[in-house]
C-alpha positions as CSV (number, residue, x, y, z in Angstrom):
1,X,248.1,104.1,43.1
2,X,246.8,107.3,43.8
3,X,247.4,108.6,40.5
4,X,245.4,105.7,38.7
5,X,242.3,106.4,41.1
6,X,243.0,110.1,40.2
7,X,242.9,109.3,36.1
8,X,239.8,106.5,36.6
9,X,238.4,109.5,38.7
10,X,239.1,111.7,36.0
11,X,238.1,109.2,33.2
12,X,234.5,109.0,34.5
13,X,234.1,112.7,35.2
14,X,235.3,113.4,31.6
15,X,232.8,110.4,30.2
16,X,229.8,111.8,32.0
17,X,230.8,115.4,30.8
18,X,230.8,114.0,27.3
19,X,227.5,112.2,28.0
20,X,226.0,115.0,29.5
21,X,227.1,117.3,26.2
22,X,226.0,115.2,24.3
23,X,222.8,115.4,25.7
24,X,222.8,119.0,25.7
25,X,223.3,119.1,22.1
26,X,219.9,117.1,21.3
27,X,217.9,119.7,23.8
28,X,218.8,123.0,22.4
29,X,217.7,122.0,18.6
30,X,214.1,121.1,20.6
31,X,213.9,124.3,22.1
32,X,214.3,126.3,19.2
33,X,211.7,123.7,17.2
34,X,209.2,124.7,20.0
35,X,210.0,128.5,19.2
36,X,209.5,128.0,15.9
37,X,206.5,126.2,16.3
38,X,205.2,128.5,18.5
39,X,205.5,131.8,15.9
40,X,204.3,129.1,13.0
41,X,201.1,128.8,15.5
42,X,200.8,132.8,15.7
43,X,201.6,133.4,12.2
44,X,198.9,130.5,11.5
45,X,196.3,132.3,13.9
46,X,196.9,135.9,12.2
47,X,196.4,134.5,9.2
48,X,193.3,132.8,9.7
49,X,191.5,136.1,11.6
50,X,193.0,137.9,8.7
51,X,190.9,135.4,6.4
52,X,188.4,135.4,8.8
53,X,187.5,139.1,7.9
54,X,187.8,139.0,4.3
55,X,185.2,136.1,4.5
56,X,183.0,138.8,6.1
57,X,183.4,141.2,3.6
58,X,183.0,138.9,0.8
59,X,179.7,137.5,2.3
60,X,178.5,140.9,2.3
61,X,179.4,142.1,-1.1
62,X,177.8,138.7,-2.0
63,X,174.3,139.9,-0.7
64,X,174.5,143.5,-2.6
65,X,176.0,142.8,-5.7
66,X,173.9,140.4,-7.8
67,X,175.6,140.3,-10.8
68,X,179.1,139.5,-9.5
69,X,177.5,136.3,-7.3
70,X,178.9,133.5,-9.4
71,X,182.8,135.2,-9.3
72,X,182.4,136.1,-5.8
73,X,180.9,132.1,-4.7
74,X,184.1,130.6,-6.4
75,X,186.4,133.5,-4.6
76,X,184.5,132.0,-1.4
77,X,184.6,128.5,-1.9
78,X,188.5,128.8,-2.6
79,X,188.8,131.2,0.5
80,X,186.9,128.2,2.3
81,X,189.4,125.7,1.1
82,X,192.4,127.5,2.3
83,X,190.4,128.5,6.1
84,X,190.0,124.4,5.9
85,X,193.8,124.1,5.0
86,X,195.0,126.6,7.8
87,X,192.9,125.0,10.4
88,X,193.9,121.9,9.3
89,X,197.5,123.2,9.8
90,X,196.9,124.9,12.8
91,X,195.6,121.6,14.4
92,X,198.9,119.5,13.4
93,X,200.7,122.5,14.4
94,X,199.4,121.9,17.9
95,X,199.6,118.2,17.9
96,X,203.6,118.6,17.0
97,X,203.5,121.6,19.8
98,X,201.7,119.1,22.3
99,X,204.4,116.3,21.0
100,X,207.7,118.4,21.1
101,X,206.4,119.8,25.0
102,X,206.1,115.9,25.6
103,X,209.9,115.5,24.4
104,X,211.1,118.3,26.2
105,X,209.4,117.2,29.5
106,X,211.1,113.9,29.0
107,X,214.1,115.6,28.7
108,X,214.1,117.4,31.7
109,X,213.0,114.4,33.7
110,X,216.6,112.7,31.9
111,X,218.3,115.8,32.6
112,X,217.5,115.5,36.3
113,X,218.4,111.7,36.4
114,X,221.7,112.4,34.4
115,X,222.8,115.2,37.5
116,X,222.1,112.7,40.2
117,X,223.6,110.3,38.4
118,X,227.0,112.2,37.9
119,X,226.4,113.1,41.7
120,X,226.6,109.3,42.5
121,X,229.6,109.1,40.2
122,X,231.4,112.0,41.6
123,X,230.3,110.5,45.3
124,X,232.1,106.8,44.4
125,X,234.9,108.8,43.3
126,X,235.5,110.6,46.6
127,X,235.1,107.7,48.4
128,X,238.0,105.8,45.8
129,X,239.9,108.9,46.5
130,X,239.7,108.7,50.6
131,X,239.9,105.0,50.4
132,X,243.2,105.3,48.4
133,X,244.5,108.0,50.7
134,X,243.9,105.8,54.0
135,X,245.1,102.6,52.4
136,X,248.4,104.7,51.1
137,X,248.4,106.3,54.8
138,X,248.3,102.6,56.2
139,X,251.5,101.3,53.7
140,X,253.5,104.4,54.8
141,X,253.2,103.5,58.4
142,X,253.9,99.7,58.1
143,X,256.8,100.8,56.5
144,X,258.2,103.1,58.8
145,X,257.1,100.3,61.7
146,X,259.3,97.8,59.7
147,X,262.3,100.2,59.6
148,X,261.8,101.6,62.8
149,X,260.6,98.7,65.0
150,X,261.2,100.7,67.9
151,X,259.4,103.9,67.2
152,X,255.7,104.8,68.9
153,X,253.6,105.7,66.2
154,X,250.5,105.5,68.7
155,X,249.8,109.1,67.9
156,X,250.7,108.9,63.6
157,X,247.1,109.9,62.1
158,X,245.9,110.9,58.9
159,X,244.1,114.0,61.2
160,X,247.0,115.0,62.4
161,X,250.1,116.8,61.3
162,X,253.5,118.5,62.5
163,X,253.7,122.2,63.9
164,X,256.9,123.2,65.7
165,X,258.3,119.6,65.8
166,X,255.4,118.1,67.4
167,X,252.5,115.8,66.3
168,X,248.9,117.7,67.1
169,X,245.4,117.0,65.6
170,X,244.6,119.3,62.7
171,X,241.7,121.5,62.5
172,X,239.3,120.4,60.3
173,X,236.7,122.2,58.4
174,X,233.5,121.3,59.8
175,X,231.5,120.0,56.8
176,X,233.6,117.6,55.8
């Protein structure tokens, strides 16, 4: 009996390990797609300073050199398009950063309800373990009554044990 409450025991820790891997397996791949995200957003934001200061320059060169306005105005108006396109970018990269932090905060709240749970689990399972042990305790001595009709077992406890042929109370750790 005690070995079946030991394998259910060990069945549900095993189960919860697996779920709890399992898990695991779906936070790490977040966590490095908010990395990634997070250089994409500084790569974005280097870029657009970068084009930032070549709009500058060509804005300038635009006011001194009068023969070269119509090249430099499309130059511009494509530089414009691609600042529109980068801060468009940037501001989906943010929304998916704002998303993902979302995810990973939900995570962590599951995370923390998955651990008490498997501390509730490993809880019943003590319990099924003492319960097992005392009802197991309770057989042996019924039995021993039945052979031994005659024999005092007033002092037969599960707290106690033999030292030098006699029956004394066993020290017990005190956090039990």
């Amino acid at each position: 009996m005690v070995q079946r409450v030991e394998e259910a025991a060990n069945k549900k820790l095993h189960e919860e390990a697996q779920k709890y891997a399992t898990f695991m397996t779906k936070v790490v791949p977040l966590h490095v797609e908010i990395t990634e995200l997070k250089d994409a957003a500084a790569a974005s934001k280097a870029k657009m300073t970068n084009l930032e200061e070549r709009s500058v320059t060509r804005e300038v060169r635009l006011g001194q050199v009068e023969a070269d306005l119509a090249a430099k105005n499309k130059a511009f108006e494509a530089f414009k398009a691609e600042l529109t396109k980068q801060i468009k970018l940037l501001k989906e990269s943010k929304k998916e950063l704002a998303e993902k932090t979302e995810a990973l905060a939900n995570i962590e709240k599951e995370m923390a309800a998955q651990a008490e749970r498997s501390k509730k689990v490993e809880r019943e399972l003590l319990d099924d373990a003492a319960d097992a042990y005392a009802v197991g305790f309770e057989d042996a001595l019924s039995q021993d009554v039945c052979e031994h009709p005659e024999m005092d077992t007033s002092n037969y406890a599960t707290a106690n044990h033999v030292v030098k042929g006699r029956i004394v109370p066993r020290d017990l750790p005190q956090n039990i």
